[in-house]
Every structure is written in structure tokens, then in C-alpha cells.
BAPAKE-985088 format. One record per atom (N, C-alpha, C): residue in one letter; x, y, z. Coordinates in steps of 0.001 Angstrom, whole numbers, plus 500000, padded with zeros to 6 digits. Each point is the difference from the previous one (the first is absolute). Layout:
BEGIN
AXYZ/...
***
This chain:
BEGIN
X511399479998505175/X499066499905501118/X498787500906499795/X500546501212499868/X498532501061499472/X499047499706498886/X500538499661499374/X499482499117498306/X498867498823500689/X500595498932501005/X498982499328500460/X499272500105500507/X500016501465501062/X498827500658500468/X498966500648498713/X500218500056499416/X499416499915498725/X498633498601499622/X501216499365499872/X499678498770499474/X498902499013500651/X499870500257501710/X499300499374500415/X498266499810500639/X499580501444499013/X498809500348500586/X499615499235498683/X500065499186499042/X499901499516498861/X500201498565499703/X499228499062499933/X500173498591499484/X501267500234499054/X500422498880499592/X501142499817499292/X499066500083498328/X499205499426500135/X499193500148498675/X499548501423499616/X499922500859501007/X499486501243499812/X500885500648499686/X501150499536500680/X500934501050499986/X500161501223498834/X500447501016500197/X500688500756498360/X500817500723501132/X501220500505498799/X500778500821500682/X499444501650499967/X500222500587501761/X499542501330499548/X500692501169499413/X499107500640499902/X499849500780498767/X499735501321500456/X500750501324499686/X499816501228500743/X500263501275499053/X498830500554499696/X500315501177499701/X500064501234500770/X501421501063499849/X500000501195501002/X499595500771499445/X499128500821500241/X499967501976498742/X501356500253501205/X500292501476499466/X500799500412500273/X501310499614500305/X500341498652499358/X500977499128500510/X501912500703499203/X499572500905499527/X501297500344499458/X500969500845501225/X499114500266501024/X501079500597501088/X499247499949501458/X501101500984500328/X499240499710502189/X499837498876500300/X498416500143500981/X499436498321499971/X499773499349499415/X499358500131498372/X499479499746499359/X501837498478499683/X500530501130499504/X501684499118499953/X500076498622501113/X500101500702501366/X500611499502500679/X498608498447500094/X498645500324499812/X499411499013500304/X500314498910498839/X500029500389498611/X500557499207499124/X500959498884500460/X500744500691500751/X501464499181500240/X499856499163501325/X499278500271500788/X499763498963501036/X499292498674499528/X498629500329498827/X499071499373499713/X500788498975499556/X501360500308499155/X500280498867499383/X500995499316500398/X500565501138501314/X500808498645500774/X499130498768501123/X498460500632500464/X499326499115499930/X499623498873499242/X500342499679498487/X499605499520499261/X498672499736499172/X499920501833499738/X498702500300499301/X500765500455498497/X499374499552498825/X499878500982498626/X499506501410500237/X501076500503499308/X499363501271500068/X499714501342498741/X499559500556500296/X499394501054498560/X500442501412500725/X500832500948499262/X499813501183500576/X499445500585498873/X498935500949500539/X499763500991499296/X499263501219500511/X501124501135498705/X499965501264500763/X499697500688498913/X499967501566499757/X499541501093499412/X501330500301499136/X501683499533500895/X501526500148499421/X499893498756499633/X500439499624498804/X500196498721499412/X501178499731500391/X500951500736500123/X501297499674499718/X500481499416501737/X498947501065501086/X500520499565501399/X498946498692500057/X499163499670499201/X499452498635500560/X501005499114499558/X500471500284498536/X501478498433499511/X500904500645501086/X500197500542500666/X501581500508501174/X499550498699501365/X498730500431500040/X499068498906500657/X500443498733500179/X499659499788498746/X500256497972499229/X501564500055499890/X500703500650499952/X501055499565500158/X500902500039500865/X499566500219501076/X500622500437501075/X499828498568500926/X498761499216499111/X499496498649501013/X500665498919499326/X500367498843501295/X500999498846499710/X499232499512498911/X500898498356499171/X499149500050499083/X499788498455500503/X498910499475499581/X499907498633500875/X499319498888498728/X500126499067500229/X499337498693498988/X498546500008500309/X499658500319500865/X498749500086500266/X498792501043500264/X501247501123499751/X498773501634500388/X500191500516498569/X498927500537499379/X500381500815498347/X498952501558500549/X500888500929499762/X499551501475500322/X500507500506498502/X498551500877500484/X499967500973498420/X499369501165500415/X500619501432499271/X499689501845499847/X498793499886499466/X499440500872500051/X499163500736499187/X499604501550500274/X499887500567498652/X499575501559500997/X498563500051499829/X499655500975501082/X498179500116500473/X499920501112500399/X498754501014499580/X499199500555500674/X499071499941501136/X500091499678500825/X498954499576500868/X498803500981500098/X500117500975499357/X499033501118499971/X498813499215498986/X500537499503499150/X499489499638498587/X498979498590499938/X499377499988499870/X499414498496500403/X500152499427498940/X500168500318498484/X500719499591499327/X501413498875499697/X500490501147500616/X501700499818500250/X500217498513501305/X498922500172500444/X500138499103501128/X499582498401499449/X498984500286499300/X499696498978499650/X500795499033499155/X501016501035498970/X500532499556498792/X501126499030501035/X500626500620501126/X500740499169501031/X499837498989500198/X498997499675500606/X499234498946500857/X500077499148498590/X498938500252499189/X499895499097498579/X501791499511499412/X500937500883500092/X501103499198499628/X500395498786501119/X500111500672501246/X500611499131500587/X499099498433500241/X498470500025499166/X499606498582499995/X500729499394499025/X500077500942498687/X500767499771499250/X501583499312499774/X500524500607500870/X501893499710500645/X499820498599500407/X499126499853500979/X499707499388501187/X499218498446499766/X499241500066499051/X498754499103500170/X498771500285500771/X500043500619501089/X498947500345500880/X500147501330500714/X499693500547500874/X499614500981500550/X500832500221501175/X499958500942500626/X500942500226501151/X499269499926501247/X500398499313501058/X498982499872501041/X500304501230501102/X501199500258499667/X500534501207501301/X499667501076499327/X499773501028500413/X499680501443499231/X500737500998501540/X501182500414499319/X500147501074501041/X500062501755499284/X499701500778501146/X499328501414499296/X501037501078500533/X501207499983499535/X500832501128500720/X500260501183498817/X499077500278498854/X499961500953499267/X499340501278500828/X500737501642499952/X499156500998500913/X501146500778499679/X498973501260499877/X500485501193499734/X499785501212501405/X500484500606500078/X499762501866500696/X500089500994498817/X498891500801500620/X500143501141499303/X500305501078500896/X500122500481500978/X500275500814501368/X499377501314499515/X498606500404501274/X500263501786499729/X498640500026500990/X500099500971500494/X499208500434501058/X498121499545499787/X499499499784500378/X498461499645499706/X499459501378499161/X500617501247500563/X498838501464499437/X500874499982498657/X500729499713499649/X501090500185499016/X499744498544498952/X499749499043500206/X500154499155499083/X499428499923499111/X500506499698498887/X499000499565498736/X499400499311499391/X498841500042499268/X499568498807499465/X500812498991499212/X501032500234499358/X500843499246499633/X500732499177501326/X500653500602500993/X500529499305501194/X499121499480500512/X499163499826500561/X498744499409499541/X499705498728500062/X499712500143499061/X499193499451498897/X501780498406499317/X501285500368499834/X500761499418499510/X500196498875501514/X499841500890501084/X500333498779501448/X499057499278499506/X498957500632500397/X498612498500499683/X499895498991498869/X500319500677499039/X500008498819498758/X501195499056500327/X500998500384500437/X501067499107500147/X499973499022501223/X499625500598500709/X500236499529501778/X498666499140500058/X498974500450499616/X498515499419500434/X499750499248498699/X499754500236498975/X499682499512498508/X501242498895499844/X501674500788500213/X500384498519499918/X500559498919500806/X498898500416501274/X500197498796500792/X498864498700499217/X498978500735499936/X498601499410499814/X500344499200498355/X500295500294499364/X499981499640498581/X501296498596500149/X500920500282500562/X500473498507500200/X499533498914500701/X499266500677501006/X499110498657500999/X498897499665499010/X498994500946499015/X499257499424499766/X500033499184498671/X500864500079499327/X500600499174499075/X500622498903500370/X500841500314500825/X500986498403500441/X498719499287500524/X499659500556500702/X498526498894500987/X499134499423499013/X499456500544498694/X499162499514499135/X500774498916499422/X501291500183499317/X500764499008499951/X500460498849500153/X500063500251501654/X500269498841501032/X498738499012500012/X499212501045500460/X498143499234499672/X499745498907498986/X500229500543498889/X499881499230498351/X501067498898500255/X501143500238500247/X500806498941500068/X499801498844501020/X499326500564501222/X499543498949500960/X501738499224500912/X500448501789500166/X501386499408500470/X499694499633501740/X500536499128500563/X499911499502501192/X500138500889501232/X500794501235499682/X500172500880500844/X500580501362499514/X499808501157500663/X500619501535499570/X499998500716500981/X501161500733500025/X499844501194501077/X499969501094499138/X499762501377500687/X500247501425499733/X500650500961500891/X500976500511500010/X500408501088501005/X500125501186499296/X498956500720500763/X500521501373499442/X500977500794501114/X500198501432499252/X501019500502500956/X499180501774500392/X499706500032501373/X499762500968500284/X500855501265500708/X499490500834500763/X501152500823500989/X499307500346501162/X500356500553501063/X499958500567500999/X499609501262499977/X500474501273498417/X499174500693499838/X498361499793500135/X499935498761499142/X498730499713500222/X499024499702500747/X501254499589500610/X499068499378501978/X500457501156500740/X500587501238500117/X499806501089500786/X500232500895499525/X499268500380499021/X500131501505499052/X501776500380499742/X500345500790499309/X500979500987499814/X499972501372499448/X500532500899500585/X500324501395499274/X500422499799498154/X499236500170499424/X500579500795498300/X499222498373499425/X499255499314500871/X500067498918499196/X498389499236499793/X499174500689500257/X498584499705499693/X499577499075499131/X500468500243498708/X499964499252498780/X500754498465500340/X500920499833500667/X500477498818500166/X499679499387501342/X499663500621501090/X499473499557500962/X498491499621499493/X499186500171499186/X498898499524499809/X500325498716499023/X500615500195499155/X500063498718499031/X500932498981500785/X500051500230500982/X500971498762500790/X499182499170501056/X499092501080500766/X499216499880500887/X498935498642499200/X499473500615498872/X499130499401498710/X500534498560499670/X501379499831499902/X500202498827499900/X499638499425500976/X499666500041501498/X500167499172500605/X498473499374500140/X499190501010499569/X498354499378500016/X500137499331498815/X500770500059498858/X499733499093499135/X500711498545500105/X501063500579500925/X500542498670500395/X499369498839500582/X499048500367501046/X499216499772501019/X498544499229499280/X499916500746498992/X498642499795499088/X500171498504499287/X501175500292499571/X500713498660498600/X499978498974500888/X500407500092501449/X500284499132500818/X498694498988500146/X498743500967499774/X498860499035500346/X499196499557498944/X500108500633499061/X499420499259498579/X501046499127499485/X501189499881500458/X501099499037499342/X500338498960500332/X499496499567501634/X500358499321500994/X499137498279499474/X499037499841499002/X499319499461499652/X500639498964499270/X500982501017499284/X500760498972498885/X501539500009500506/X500227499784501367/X501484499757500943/X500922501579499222/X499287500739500046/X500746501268499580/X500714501233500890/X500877500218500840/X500221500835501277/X500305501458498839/X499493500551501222/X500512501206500071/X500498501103500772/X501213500283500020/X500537501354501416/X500449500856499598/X500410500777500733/X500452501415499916/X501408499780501135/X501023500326499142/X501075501214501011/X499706500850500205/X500342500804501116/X500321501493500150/X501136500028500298/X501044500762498971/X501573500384500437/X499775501481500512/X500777500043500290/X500526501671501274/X500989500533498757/X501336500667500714/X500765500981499441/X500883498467499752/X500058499455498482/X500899499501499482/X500991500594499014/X501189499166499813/X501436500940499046/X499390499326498456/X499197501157499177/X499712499472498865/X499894501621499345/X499678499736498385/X500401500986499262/X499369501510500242/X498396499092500839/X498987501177499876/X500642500612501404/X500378499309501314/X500225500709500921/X501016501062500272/X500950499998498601/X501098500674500048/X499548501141499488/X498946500853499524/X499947500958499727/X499115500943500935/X499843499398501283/X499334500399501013/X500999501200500621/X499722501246500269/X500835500851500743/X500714499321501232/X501132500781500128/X500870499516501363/X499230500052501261/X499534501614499692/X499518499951501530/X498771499479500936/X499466499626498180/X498879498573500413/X500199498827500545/X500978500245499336/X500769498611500091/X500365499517501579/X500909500932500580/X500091500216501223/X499118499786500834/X498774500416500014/X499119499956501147/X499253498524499661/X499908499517499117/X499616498979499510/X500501498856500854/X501273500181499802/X501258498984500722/X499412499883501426/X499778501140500785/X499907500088501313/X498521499041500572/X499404500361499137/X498852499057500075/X499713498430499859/X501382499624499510/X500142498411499882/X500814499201501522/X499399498981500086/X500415499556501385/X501320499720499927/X500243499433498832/X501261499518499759/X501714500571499767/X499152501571499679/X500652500755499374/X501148499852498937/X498999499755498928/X500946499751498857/X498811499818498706/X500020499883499048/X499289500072498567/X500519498169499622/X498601499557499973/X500073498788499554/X500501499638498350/X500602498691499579/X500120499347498753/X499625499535499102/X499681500358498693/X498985499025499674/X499727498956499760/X501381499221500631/X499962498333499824/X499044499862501522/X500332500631500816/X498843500029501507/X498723500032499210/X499182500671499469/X498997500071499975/X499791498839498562/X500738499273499702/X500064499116498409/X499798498726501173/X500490500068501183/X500049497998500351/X498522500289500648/X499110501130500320/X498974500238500409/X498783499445498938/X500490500555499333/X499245499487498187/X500081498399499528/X501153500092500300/X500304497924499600/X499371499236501067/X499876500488501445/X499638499289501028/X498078500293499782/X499363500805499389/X498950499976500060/X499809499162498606/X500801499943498642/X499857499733499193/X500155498050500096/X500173499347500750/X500938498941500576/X498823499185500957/X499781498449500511/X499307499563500340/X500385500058501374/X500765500793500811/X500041500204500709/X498647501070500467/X499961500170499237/X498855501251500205/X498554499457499471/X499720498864499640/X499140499050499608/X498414500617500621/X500144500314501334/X498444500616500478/X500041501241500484/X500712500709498980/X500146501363500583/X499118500729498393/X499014500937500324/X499309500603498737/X499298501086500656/X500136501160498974/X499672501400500493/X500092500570501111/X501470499298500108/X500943501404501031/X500619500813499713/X500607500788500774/X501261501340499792/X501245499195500914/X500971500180499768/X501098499827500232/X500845501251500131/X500106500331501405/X501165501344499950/X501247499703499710/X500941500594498954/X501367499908500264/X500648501551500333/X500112500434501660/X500304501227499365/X501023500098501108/X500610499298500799/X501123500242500761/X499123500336501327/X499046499746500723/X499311500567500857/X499644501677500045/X498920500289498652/X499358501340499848/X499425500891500939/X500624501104500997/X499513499927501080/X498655501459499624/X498573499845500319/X499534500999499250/X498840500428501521/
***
């Protein structure tokens, strides 16, 4: 059924099956969106910086006659590295990937008077540089190929939409995605290209576990729900924007954060 929601923003002649690459797809959301995408009945690509957690990735997903998923490892820092991606998977593939999702992101944590140019300087290249370097490759791509349709979701935070303590460096490169989100949305919209943004809250993923307790704690108190969201919650957020259900939806934010009370 999800597969045909797919299928139907598309003549039968037009059709192709879609096609999705994740950064960061070897864990967290990045994982969990993998695995929805393709019980939607999307192909899928993970690729991450761990080679080994992007194949944990691919194999963790059913295997079907009709979906073919493939690893790769990436820098997203690297525009290089990004590219050599994108260029295989026309390669794998025949054509290009029309979904581009962006759940690659780092922290570096440390007080604003205290931080360094390296902490820095490593959020931004990663968080901001490699959001941008997969949209603007996949999109040139998509362009040349003259594919019928593409989305983009990137993945932002709530740091970003209401500051945090120790976290400057990542509250700005998150915040940043969302004007670029917003931006892609209107130079892209030309050639049926969407683009959105999540914002997840306090989700159970690798980076949130190294957050102090007693952050942690007050954190909690601040959610309506009281509880730390999943990252399959914030993955059907991604498939549903990624999905023709979401057909006239472009350069929004999407909160997933359990009701953020701020």
C-alpha cells in the first residue's frame, strides 16, 4: 500500500522505483529511517562515516524482489567523498536517487568562552557542509537526469530552534539547516523538487546517550509527554514528508519532539 503511495504521483510511463539515499544511515535515525523507507517500498542506500554500521544497516532490512539496498561509507564533510557516493550509486542503480535524506551530525559540547576552533569548526563542516554537499549534488543529478520528482529531508533540532547550554556550535549549524532548508525549497520547487526539515527533541540515539543525567532530567520535565522519543517516531516523520502524501508540502519544519514545552 505505501509503495503505491509512491507510485501514484507518476504516470505509469514515468514511473521509476524510488530511490533513497541516508548519510548517517548506519545508526539512530539515520538507521531507523532506512528501515521504514523500505518497508514503505523505497530502495535504499545507507551511508555513513562507520562502514561496517551502514552494512548492520542493509542487513537488518527485509529482502524483497523488488527493493535492492546498498552501504557505502562517506564523509559528508568531504565534498569529495560525497560525490564519489552519489556517482556510484548512478552507477549501482542506473540513475540517480530522487530521495536524499540528511541524518549525518555530529556534537562537539563545551561552553561558548571555552570552545575551540577545532569544536568549531568540525560541527560546521559536518552538520552545515554536510548537509549542503548532499542536496547540492543529488539535486544537480536529479536535474541532468530530468527525474519526475525528488524530495529532501533534512534533520534538524530544537537546540536549534531554542538555543542550549554547552551547545552553540550545534545550535547554530542546526538552526542553519533550516534556512538552507527553506532556501532549496525555493530554487528547487521548479523542477518538482521538495524540501523539509525535521526538528527532533530529546530522542534514544547514540549521540543522546552521552548527555549528563542531570541534563537529562530536567530535559524530561520539559516534554509534554514525558518521555524521550524513538527514532522510528521521528523516521515515519521523514517517510511521510519523503512520500506523496506530502506532495505540497516544501520548506517546512516539522517538530518531532513529544510536545517541547519552552
Amino acid at each position: 500500500m505505501a509503495f503505491l503511495l509512491f507510485r501514484r504521483m507518476l504516470s505509469s510511463s514515468a514511473f521509476v522505483q524510488p530511490l533513497a539515499v541516508v548519510t548517517g544511515g548506519g545508526s539512530g535515525i539515520g538507521r531507523a529511517t532506512c528501515q521504514i523507507l523500505c518497508r514503505d517500498g523505497v530502495s535504499v542506500v545507507a551511508a555513513d562515516i562507520n562502514e561496517d554500521h551502514a552494512k548492520e544497516t542493509i542487513s537488518s532490512l527485509p529482502s524483497s524482489g523488488q527493493l535492492k539496498h546498498a552501504s557505502f561509507p562517506i564523509d559528508v564533510s568531504q565534498r569529495s567523498s560525497v560525490q564519489e557516493v552519489f556517482d556510484k550509486v548512478i552507477k549501482e542503480y542506473g540513475r540517480p536517487a530522487n530521495i536524499i535524506v540528511n541524518c549525518a551530525g555530529i556534537t562537539r559540547d563545551a561552553m561558548m568562552v571555552k570552545m575551540t576552533d577545532e569544536q568549531l569548526n568540525q560541527v560546521l563542516d559536518v552538520n552545515i557542509k554536510g548537509t549542503f554537499y548532499p542536496i547540492q549534488i543529488g539535486c544537480k543529478q536529479m536535474i541532468e537526469a530530468k527525474v519526475p520528482w525528488g524530495s529532501i529531508v533534512t534533520v534538524s533540532s530544537t537546540s536549534g530552534k531554542y538555543g542550549n547550554v554547552g551547545q552553540t556550535n550545534y545550535a547554530t549549524s542546526k538552526e542553519g539547516i533550516v534556512g538552507l532548508t527553506k532556501s532549496v525549497a525555493k530554487e528547487m520547487a521548479k523542477y518538482n523538487i521538495r524540501c523539509n526539515a525535521v526538528v527532533p527533541g530529546y530522542i534514544d540515539t547514540p549521540m543522546t546517550k552521552t548527555i549528563p543525567e542531570h541534563i537529562a532530567q530536567v530535559t524530561m520535565m520539559l516534554i509534554a509527554l514525558k518521555r524521550s522519543g524513538k527514532p522510528e517516531e521521528v523516521a515515519e516523520a521523514i517517510a511521510f514528508l519523503s512520500s506523496e502524501k506530502a506532495s505540497y508540502i516544501t520548506g517546512a519544519t516539522l517538530d518531532v519532539t513529544g510536545g517541547f514545552l519552552m
